[in-house]
Short mmCIF file of the C-alpha atoms (twelve columns), coordinates in Angstrom:
data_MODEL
# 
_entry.id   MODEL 
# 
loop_
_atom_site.group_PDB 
_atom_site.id 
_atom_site.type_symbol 
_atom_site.label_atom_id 
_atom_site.label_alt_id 
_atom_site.label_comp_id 
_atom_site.label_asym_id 
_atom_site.label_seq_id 
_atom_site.Cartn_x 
_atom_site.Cartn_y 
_atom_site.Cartn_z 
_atom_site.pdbx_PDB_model_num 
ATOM 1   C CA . UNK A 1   0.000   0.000  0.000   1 
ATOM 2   C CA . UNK A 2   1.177   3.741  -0.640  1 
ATOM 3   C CA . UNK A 3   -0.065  6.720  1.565   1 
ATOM 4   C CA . UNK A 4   -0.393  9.662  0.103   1 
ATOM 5   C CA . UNK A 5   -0.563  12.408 2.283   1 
ATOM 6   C CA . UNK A 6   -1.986  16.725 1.258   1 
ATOM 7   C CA . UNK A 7   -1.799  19.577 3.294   1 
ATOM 8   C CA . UNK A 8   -5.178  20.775 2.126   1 
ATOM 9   C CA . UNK A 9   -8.437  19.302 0.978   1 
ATOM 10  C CA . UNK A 10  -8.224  20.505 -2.206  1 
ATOM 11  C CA . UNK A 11  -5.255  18.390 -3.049  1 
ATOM 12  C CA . UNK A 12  -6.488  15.381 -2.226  1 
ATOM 13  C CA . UNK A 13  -9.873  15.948 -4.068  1 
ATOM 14  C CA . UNK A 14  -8.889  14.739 -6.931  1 
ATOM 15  C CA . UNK A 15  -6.669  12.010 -6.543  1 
ATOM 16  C CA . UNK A 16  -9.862  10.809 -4.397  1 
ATOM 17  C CA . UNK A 17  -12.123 10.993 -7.232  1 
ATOM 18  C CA . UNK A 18  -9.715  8.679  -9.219  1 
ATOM 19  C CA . UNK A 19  -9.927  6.322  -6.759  1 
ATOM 20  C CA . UNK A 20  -12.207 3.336  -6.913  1 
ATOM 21  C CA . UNK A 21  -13.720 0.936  -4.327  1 
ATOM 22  C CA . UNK A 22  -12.947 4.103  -1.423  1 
ATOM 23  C CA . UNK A 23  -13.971 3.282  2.212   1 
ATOM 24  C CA . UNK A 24  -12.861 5.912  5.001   1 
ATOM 25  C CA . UNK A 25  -11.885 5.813  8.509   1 
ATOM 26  C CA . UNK A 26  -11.052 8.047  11.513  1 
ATOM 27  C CA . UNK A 27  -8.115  7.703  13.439  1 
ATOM 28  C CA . UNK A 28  -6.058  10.302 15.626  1 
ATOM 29  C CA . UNK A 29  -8.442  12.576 14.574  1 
ATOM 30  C CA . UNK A 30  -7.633  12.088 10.800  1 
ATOM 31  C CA . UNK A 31  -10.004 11.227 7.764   1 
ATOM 32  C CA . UNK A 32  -8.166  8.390  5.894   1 
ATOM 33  C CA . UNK A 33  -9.925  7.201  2.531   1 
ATOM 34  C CA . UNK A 34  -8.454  3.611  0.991   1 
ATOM 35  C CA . UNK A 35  -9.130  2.419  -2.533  1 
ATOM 36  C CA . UNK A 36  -7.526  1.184  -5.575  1 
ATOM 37  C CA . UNK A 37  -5.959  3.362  -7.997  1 
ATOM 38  C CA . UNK A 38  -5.036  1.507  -11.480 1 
ATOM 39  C CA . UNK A 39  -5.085  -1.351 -9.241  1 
ATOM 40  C CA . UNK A 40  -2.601  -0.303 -6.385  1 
ATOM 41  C CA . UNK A 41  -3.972  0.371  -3.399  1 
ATOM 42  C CA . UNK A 42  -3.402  3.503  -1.527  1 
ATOM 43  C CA . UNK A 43  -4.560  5.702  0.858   1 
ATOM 44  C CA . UNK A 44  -5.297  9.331  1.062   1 
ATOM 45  C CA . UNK A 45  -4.742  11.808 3.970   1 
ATOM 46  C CA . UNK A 46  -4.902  15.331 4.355   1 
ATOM 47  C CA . UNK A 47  -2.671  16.186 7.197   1 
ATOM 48  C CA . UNK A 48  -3.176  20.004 7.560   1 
ATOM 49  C CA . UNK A 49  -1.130  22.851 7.342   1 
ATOM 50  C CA . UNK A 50  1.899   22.934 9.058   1 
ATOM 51  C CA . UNK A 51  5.449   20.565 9.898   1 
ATOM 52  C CA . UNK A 52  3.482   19.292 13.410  1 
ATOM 53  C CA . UNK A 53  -0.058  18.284 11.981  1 
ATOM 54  C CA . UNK A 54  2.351   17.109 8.736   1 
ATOM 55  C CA . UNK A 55  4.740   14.482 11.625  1 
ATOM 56  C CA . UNK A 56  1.453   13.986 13.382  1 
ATOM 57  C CA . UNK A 57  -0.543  12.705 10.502  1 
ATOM 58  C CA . UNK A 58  2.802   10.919 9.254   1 
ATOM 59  C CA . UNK A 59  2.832   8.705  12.096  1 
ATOM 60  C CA . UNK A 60  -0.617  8.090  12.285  1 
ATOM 61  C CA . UNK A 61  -0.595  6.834  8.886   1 
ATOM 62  C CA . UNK A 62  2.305   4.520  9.310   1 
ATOM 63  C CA . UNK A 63  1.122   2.897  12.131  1 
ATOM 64  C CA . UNK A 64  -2.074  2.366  11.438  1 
ATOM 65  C CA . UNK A 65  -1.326  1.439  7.508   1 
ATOM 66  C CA . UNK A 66  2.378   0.106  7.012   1 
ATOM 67  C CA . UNK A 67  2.748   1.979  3.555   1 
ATOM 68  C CA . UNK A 68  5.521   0.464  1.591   1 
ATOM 69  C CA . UNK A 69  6.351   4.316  1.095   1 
ATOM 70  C CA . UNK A 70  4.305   7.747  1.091   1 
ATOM 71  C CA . UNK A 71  4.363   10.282 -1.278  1 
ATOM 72  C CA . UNK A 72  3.543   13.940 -0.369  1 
ATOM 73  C CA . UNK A 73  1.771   15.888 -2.953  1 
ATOM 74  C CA . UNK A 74  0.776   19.472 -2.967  1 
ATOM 75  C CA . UNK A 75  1.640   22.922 -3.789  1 
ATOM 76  C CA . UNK A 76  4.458   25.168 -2.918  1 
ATOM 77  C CA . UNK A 77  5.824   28.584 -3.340  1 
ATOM 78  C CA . UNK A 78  9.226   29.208 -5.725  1 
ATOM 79  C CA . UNK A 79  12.522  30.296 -4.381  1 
ATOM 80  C CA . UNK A 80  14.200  30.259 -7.696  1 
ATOM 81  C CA . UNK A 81  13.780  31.652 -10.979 1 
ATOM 82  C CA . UNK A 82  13.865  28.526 -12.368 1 
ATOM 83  C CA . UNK A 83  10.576  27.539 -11.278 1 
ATOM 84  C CA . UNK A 84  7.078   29.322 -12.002 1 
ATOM 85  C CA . UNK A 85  3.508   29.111 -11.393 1 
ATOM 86  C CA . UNK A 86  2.486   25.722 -12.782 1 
ATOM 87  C CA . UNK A 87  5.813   24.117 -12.808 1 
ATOM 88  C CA . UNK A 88  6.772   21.068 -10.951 1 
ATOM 89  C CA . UNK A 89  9.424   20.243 -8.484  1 
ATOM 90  C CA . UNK A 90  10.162  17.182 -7.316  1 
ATOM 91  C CA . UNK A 91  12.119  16.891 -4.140  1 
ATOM 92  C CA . UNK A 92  15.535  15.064 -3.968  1 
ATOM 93  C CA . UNK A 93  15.883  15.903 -0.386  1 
ATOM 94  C CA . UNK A 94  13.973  17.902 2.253   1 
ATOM 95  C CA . UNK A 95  14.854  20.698 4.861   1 
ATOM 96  C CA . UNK A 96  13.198  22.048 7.788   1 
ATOM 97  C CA . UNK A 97  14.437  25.746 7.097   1 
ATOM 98  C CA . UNK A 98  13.095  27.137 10.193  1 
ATOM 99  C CA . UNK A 99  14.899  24.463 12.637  1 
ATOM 100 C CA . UNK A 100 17.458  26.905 14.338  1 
ATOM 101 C CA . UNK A 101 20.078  25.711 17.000  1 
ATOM 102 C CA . UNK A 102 23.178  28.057 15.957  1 
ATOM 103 C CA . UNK A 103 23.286  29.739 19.075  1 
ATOM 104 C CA . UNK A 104 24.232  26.063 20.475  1 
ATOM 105 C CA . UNK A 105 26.428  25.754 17.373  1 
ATOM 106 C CA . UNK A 106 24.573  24.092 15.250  1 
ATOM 107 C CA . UNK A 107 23.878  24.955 11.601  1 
ATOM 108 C CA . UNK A 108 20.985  26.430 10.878  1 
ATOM 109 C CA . UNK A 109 18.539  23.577 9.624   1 
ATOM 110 C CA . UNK A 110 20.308  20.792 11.461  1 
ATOM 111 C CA . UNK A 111 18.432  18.190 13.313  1 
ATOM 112 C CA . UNK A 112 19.283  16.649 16.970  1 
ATOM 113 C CA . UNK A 113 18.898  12.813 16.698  1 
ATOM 114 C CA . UNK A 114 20.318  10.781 19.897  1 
ATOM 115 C CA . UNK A 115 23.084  10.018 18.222  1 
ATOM 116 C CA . UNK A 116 23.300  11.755 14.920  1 
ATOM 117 C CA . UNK A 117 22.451  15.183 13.263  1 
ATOM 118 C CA . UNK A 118 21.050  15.584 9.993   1 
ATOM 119 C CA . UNK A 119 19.826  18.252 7.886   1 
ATOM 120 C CA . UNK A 120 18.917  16.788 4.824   1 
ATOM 121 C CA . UNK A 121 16.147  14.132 4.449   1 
ATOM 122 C CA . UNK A 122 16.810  12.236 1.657   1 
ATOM 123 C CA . UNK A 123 14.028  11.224 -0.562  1 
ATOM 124 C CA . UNK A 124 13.744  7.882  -2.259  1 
ATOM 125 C CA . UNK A 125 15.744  8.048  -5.419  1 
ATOM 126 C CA . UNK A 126 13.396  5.150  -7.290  1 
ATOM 127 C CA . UNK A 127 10.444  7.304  -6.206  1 
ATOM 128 C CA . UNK A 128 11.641  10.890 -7.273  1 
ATOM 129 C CA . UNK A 129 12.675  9.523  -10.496 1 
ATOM 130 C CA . UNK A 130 9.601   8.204  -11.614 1 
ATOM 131 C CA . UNK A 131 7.636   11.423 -10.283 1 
ATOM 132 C CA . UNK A 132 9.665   13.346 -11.910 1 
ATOM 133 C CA . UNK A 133 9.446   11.160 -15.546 1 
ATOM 134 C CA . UNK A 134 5.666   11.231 -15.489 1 
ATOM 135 C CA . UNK A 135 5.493   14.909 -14.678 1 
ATOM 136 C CA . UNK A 136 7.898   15.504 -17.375 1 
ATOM 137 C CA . UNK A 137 4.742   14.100 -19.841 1 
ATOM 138 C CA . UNK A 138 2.364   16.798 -18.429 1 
ATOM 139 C CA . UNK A 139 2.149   20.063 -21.442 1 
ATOM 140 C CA . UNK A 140 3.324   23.191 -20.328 1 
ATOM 141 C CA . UNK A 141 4.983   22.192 -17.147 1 
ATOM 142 C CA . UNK A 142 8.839   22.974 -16.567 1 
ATOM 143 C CA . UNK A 143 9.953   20.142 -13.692 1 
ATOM 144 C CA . UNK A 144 12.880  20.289 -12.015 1 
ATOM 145 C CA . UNK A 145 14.281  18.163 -9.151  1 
ATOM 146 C CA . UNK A 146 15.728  19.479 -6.269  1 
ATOM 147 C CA . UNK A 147 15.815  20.482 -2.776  1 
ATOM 148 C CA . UNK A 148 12.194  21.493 -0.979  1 
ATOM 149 C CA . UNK A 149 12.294  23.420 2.230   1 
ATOM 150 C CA . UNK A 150 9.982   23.319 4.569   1 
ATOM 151 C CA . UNK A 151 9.247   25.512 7.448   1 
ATOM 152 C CA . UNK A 152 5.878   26.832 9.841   1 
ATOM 153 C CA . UNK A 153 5.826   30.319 8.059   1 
ATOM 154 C CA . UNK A 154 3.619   31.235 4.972   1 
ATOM 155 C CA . UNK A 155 6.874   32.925 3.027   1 
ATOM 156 C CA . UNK A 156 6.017   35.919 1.066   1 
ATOM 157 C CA . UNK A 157 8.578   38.261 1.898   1 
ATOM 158 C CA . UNK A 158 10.877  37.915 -1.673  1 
ATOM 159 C CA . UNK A 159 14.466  38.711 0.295   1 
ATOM 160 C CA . UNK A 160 13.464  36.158 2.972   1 
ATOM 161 C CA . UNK A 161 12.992  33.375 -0.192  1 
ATOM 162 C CA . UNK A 162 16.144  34.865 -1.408  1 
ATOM 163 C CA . UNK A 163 17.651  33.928 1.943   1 
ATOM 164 C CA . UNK A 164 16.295  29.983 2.411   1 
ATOM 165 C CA . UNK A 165 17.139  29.416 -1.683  1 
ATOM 166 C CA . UNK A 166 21.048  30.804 -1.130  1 
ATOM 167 C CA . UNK A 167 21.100  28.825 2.726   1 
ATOM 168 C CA . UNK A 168 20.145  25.693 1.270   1 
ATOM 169 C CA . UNK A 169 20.481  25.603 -2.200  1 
ATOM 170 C CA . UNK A 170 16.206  25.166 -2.158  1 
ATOM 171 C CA . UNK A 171 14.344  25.284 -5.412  1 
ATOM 172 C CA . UNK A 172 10.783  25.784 -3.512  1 
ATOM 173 C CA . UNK A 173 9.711   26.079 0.434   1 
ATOM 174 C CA . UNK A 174 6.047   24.850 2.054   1 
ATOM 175 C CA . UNK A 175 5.203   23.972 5.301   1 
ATOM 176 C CA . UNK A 176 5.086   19.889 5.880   1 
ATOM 177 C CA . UNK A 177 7.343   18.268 3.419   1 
ATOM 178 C CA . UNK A 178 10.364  17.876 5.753   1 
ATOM 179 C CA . UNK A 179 8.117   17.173 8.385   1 
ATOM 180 C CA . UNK A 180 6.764   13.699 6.449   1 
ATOM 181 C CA . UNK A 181 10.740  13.186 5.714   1 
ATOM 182 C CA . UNK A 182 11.604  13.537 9.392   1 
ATOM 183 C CA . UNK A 183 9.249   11.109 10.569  1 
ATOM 184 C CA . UNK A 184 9.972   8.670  7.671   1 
ATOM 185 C CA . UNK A 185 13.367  8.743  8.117   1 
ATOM 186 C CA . UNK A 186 12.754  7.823  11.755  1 
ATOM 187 C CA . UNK A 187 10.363  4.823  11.059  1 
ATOM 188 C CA . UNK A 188 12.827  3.887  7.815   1 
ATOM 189 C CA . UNK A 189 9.560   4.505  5.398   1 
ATOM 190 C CA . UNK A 190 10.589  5.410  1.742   1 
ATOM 191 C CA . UNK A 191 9.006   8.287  0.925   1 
ATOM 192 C CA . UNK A 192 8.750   11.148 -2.154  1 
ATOM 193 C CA . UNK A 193 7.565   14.970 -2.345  1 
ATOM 194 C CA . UNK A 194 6.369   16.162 -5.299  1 
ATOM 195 C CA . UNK A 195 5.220   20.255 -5.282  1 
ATOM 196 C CA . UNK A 196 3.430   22.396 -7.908  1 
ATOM 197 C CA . UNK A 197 4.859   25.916 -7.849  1 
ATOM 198 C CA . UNK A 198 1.636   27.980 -6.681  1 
ATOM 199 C CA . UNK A 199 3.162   31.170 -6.537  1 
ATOM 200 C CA . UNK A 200 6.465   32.423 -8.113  1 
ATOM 201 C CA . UNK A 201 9.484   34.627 -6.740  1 
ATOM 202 C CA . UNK A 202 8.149   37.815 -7.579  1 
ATOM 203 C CA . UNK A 203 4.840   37.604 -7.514  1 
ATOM 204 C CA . UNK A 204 4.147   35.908 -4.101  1 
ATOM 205 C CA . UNK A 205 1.486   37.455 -2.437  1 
ATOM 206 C CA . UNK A 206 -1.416  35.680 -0.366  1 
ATOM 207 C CA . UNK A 207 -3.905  36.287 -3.148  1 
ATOM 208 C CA . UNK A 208 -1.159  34.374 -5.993  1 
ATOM 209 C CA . UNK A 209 -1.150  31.166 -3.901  1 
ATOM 210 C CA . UNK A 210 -5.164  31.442 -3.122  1 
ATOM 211 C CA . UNK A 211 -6.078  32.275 -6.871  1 
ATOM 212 C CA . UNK A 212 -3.426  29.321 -8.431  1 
ATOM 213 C CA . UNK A 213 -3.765  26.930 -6.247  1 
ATOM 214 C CA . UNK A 214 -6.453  24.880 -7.685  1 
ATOM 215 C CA . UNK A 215 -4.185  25.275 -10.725 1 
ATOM 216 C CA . UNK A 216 -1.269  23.922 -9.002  1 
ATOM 217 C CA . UNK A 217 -3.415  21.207 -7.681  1 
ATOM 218 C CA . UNK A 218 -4.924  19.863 -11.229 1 
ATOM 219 C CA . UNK A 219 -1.086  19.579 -11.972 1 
ATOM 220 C CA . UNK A 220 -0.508  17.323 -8.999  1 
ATOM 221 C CA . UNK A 221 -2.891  15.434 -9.138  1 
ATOM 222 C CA . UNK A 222 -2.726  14.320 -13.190 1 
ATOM 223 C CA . UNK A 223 0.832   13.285 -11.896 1 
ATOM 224 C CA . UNK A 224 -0.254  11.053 -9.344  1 
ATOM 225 C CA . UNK A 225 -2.379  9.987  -11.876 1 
ATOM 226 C CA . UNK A 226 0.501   8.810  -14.079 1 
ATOM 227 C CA . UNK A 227 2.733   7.527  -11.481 1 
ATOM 228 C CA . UNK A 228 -0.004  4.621  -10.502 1 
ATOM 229 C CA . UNK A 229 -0.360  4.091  -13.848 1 
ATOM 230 C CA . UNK A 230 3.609   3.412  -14.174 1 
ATOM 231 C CA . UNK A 231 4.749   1.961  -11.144 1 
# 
């Protein structure tokens, strides 16, 4: 089985729709729906916005479900010029941009494990690759494959974009994907992030991501679409 886990509702909307044989459950205070998508089964979550709802629903879904890996699909804003409204990225590795322990001496991103630190959660390299083919099928969409951060701040400010994409070498930033990596990571789940660009460098106001995300999301979704179809 593969989880699939959205921030929002809208996301997830219409993957769900291209599901057959759907049932739904409750758990930790989640909506799960399982079906069959070109005969794999999966099952769809929307966590919520946010890295803590994102680790939350993460564990929930592992624990109750035992994916075989999860991908995380949604929208995100750019950090590069390379990416626009309606492209794709696909996520080589994650960051949580807004983890900060440098007045301890740590760098700025790094992660306390009990006997490690990490600040790059690397994503499945079977699973990016095949997002990343199928996406490359969708017209009009520029993909590119790369680093996502992630971080519990909406980021509109352009210079503070400017700041995570130079710090991390980040082609887009959101607000769960490291989250799903962290937790992954810890429970040794494969898992894949793959982000439609919902509002660009210079134009990233509120209103941009409200008025393109359903865009952003039709992109998504026809490339979960293809990825069942593949793997």
């Amino acid at each position: 089985m593969t989880g699939i886990i959205c921030a929002m509702q809208i996301e997830a909307d219409g993957i769900i729709a291209l599901t057959e044989n759907t049932a739904t459950s409750t758990y930790a205070g989640l909506k799960f729906t399982t079906g069959t998508l070109h005969g794999k089964d999966i099952v769809i979550v929307v966590c919520g916005v946010g890295k803590v709802n994102a680790a939350m629903c993460t564990l929930a879904l592992i624990v109750k479900y035992e994916p075989d890996f999860i991908i995380n699909s949604g929208v995100a804003g750019s950090l590069s010029k390379l990416v626009s409204i309606g492209d794709i990225v696909v996520a080589a590795k994650s960051v949580e941009h807004d983890m900060n322990l440098t007045a301890l001496g740590d760098s700025q991103g790094e992660v306390t494990f009990r006997d490690q630190k990490i600040m790059y959660f690397e994503c499945d390299k079977k699973i990016s690759a095949e997002l990343a083919e199928v996406c490359s099928k969708i017209p009009s969409t520029n993909v590119k494959t790369g680093i996502i951060a992630s971080g519990d701040i909406f980021v509109s400010d352009r210079k503070k974009r400017l700041h995570i994409a130079k710090k991390f070498n980040a082609l887009a930033c959101e607000m769960e994907g490291a989250a799903i990596g962290h937790v992954c990571f810890c429970c040794n789940v494969p898992y894949g992030i793959i982000r439609a660009i919902s509002d660009d460098l210079d134009e990233n106001k509120g209103m941009d991501f409200v008025k393109f995300c359903e865009l952003a999301s039709q992109k998504t979704v026809a490339a979960i679409n293809e990825f069942f179809k593949l793997y």
